[in-house]
FITOR-635041 format. One record per residue (C-alpha): residue number from 1; x, y, z. Coordinates in Angstrom, 3 decimals, decimal comma. Layout:
BEGIN
    nr          X          Y          Z
   NUM          X          Y          Z
...
This chain:
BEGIN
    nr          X          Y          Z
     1    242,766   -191,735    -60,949
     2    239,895   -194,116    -60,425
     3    238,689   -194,602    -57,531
     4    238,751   -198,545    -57,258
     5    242,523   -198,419    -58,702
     6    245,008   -199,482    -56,169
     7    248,533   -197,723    -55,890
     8    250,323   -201,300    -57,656
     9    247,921   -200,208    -60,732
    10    248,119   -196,645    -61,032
    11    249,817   -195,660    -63,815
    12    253,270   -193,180    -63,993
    13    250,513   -190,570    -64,732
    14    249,167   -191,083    -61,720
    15    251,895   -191,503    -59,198
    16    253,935   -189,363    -60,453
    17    252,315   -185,987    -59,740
    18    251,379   -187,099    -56,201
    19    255,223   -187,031    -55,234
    20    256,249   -184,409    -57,198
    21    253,502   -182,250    -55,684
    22    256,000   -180,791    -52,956
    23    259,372   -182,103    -52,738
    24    262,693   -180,992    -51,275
    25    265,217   -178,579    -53,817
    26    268,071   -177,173    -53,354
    27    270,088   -177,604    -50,053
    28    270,368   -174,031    -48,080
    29    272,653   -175,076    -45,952
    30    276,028   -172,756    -45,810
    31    279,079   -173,373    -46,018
    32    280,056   -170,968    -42,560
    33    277,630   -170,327    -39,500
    34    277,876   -166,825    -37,961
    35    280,826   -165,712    -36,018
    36    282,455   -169,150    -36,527
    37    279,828   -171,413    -34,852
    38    280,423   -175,627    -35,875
    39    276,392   -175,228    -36,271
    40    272,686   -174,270    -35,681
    41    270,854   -174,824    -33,128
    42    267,074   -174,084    -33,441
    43    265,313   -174,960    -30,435
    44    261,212   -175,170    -30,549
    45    258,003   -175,441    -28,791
    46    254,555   -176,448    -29,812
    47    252,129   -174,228    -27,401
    48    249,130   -176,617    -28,230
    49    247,790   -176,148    -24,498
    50    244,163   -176,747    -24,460
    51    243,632   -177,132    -28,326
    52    245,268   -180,964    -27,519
    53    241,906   -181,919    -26,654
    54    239,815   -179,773    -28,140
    55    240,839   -180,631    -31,811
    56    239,257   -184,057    -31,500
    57    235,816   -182,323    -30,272
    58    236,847   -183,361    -26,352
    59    235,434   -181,721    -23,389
    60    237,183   -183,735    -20,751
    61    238,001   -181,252    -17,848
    62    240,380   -183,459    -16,559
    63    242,499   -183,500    -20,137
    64    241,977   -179,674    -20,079
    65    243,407   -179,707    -17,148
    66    246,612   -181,733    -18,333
    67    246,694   -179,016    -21,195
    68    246,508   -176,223    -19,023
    69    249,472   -177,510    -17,153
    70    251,357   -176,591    -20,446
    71    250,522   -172,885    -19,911
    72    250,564   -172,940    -16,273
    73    253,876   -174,155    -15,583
    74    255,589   -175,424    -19,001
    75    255,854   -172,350    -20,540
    76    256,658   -170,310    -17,236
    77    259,810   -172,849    -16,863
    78    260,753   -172,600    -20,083
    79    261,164   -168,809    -20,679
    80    263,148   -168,975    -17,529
    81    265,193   -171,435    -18,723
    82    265,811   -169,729    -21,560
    83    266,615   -166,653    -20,134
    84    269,031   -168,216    -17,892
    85    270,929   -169,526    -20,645
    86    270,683   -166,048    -22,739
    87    269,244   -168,285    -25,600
    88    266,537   -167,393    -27,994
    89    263,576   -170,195    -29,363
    90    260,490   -170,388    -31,350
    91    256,744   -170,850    -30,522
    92    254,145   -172,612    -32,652
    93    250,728   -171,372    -31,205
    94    247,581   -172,152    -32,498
    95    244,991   -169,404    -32,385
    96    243,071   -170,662    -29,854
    97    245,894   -171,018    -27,587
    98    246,722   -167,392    -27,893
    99    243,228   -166,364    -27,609
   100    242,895   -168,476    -23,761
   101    246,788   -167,143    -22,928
   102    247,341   -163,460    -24,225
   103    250,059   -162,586    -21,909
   104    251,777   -165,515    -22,672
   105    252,467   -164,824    -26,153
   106    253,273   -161,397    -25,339
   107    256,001   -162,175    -23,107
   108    257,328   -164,427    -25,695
   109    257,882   -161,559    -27,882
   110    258,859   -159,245    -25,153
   111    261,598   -162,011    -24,454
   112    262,624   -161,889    -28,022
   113    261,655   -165,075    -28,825
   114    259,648   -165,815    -32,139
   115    255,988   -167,101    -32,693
   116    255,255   -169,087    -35,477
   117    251,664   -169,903    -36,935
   118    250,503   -173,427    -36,007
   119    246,906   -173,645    -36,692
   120    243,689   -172,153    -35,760
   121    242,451   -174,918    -33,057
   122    245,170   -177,931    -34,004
   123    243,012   -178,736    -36,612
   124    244,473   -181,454    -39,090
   125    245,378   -179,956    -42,808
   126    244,437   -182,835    -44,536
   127    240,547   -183,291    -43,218
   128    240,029   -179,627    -44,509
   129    238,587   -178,667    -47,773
   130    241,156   -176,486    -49,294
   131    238,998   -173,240    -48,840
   132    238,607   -173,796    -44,866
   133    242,878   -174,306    -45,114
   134    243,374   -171,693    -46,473
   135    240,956   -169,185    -44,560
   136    241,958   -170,740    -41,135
   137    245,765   -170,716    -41,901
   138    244,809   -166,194    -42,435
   139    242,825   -165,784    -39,924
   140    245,177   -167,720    -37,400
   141    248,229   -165,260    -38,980
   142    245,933   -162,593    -38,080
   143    244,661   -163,481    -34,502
   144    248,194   -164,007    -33,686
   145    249,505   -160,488    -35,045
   146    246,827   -159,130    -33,041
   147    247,227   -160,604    -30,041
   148    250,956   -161,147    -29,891
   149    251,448   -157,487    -31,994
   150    254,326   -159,644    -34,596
   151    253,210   -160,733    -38,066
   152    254,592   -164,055    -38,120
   153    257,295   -164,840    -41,134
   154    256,995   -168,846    -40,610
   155    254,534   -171,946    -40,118
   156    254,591   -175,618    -38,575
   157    251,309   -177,690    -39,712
   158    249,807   -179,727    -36,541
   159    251,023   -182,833    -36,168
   160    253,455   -181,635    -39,202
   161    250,058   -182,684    -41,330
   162    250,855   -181,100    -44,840
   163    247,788   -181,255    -47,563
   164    248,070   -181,174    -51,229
   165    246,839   -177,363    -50,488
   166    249,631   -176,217    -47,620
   167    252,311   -175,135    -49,475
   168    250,438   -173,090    -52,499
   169    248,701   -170,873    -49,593
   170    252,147   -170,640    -47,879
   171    252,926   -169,007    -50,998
   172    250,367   -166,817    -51,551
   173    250,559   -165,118    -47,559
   174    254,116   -164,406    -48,523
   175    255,798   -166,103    -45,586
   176    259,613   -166,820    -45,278
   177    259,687   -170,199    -44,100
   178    257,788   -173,507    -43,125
   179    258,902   -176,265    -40,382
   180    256,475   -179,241    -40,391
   181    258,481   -181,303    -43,559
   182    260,772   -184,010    -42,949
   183    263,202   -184,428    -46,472
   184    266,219   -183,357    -44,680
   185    268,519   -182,937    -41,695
   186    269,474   -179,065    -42,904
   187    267,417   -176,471    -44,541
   188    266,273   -176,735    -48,435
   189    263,947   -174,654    -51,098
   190    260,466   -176,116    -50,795
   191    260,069   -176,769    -54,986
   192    255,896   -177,045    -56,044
   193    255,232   -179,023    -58,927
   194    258,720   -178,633    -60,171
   195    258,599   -174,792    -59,011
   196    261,265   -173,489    -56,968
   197    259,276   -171,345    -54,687
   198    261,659   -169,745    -51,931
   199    260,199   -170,974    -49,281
   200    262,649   -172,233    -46,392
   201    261,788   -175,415    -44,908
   202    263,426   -175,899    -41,614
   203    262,917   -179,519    -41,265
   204    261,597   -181,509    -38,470
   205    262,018   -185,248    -36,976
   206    259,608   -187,399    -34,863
   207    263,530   -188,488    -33,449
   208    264,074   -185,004    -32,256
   209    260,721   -184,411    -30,941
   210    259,824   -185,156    -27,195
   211    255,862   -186,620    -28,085
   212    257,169   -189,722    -28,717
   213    258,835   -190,434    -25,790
   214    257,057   -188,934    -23,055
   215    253,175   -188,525    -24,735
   216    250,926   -190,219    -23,060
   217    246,954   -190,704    -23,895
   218    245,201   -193,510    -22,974
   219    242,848   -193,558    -25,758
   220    245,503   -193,342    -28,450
   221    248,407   -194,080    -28,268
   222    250,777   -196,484    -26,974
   223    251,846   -195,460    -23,659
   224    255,860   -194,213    -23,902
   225    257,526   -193,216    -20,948
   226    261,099   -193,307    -21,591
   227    263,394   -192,149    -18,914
   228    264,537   -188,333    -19,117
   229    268,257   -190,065    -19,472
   230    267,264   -192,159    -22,602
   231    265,770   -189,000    -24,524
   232    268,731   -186,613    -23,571
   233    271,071   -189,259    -25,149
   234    269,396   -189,665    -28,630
   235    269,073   -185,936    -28,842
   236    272,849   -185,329    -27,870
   237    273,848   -188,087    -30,256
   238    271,553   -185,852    -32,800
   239    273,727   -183,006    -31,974
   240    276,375   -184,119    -32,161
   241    276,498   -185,389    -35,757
   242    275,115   -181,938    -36,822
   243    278,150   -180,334    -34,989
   244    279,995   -182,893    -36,881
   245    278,703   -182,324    -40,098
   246    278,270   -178,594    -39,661
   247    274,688   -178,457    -40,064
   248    271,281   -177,796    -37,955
   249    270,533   -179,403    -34,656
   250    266,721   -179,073    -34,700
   251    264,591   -179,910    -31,673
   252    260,426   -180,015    -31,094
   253    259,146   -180,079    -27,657
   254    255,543   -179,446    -26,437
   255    254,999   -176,988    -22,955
   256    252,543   -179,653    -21,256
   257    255,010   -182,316    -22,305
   258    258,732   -181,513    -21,811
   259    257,676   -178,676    -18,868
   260    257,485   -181,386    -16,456
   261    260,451   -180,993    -13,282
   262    262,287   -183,978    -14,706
   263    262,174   -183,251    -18,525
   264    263,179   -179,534    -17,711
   265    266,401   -181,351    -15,621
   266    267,300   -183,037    -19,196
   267    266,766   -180,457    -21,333
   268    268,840   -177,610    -19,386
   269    271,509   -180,539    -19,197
   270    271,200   -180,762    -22,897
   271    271,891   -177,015    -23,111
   272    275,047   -177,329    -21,193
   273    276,181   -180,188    -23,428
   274    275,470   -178,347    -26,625
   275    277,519   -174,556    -24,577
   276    280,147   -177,207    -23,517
   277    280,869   -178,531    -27,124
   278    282,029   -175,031    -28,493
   279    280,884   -172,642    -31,065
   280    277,478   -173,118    -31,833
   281    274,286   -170,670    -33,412
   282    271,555   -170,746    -30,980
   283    268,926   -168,611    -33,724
   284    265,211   -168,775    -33,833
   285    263,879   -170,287    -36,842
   286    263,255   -167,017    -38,830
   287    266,788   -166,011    -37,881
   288    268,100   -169,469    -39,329
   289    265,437   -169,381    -42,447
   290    266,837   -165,393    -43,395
   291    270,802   -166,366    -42,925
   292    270,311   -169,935    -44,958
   293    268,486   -167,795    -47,707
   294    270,816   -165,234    -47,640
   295    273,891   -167,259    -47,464
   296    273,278   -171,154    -49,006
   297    276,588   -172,723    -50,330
   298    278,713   -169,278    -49,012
């Protein structure tokens, strides 16, 4: 590929490879949910704490301080939420975030909740040279098994960045399961240049993620502050239609984000509307990766 070639004159050579570099297989999705549930739900948090700001080289007490709020009082609210409701979840943590909060993670795990890999500081994938992906994507598998005492099985990229690189070093540390692509509403076999490679992706939706609505960053973004009320009815329309369809309901949140009093008023409501509907599967997303494997089209 030449460098001063634009995509309108690349040739079928060219393009070609680019999108069949990782691309969604087979569906995984069974036919049956355990003990009769209408469907999955996988609920998930994003512990990116202080590694929010200090991934863009930031040393801005007061955005530490925002971060710290995610550690202080999201994840606090959270676990007892969870508890309350006798419903398990998964954490994304970067390293760094375990290395500032090491009783955190362990009572995650001593809650029997799961912690996934999500970086080593919340770096992007695709800035890194392949080498530095794949040593900080071990080392942050490592630092997390050490701190937390739980090799972790799955992985969501930051900001669900995915590099040309991801999915072969995925591969090679043996893990069960990623969560950061977007080719689906229910699980599929992650296929590598036209490889089926067992890998479970779990799939994820900036629709069912609360950054969107409620992130806020001067410097950045766009400013969003929806209402609690407007969120809770797009993600209960989500459900919905995967109770419908007898899929995966499959929700992102953030500590410093959703832990806020009002946001933890919608989501526990969301809770109750998902107990009220029926049958469901709350699982982590290990638990759903192993039963989809085990059980796709049964």
């Amino acid at each position: 590929m030449s460098e001063d070639q634009l995509p309108w004159q690349w040739t079928e050579e060219t393009w070609r490879p680019i999108v069949e570099k990782v691309r969604a297989g087979k569906s995984l999705k069974p036919t049956a949910w355990p003990n009769g549930a209408a469907c999955a739900v996988a609920l998930s948090f994003d512990s990116d704490h202080e590694t929010s700001t200090l991934r863009w080289g930031d040393n801005s007490p007061g955005w530490l301080s925002g971060n710290q709020y995610g550690a202080r009082r999201g994840v606090p609210r959270i676990l007892e939420l969870l508890k309350r409701h006798d419903i398990p979840a998964s954490f994304y943590v970067p390293a760094v975030t375990a290395m500032l909060h090491p009783e955190e993670q362990r009572r995650i795990i001593g809650e029997g909740h799961e912690i996934g890999i999500h970086s080593w500081i919340h770096e992007m994938n695709a800035s890194l040279p392949p080498e530095a992906e794949r040593d900080i994507q071990m080392r942050a598998a490592d630092k997390l098994e050490e701190i937390a005492g739980v090799r972790p099985v799955g992985i969501r990229t930051p900001s669900w960045d995915f590099s040309p690189v991801t999915l072969s070093i995925t591969r090679e540390m043996g893990l069960l399961y990623d969560s950061s692509l977007m080719a689906d509403d229910d699980p599929y076999e992650l296929v590598e240049d036209g490889e089926p490679t067992g890998i479970v992706e779990i799939p994820v939706e900036w629709i069912r993620d609360d950054m969107p609505y409620f992130g806020m960053d001067f410097r950045r973004y766009s400013r969003p502050h929806t209402p609690p009320g407007s969120a809770l009815d797009i993600f209960k329309a989500e459900f919905d239609m995967a109770k419908f369809e007898g899929g995966l309901f499959q929700l992102t949140m953030h500590p410093h984000i959703i832990g806020h009093r009002s946001r933890m008023m919608m989501l526990d409501e969301l809770i109750r509307h998902i107990q009220a509907s029926g049958p469901v599967w709350f699982a982590t997303h290990a638990d759903i990766a192993r039963y989809c494997k085990e059980h796709a089209g049964v």
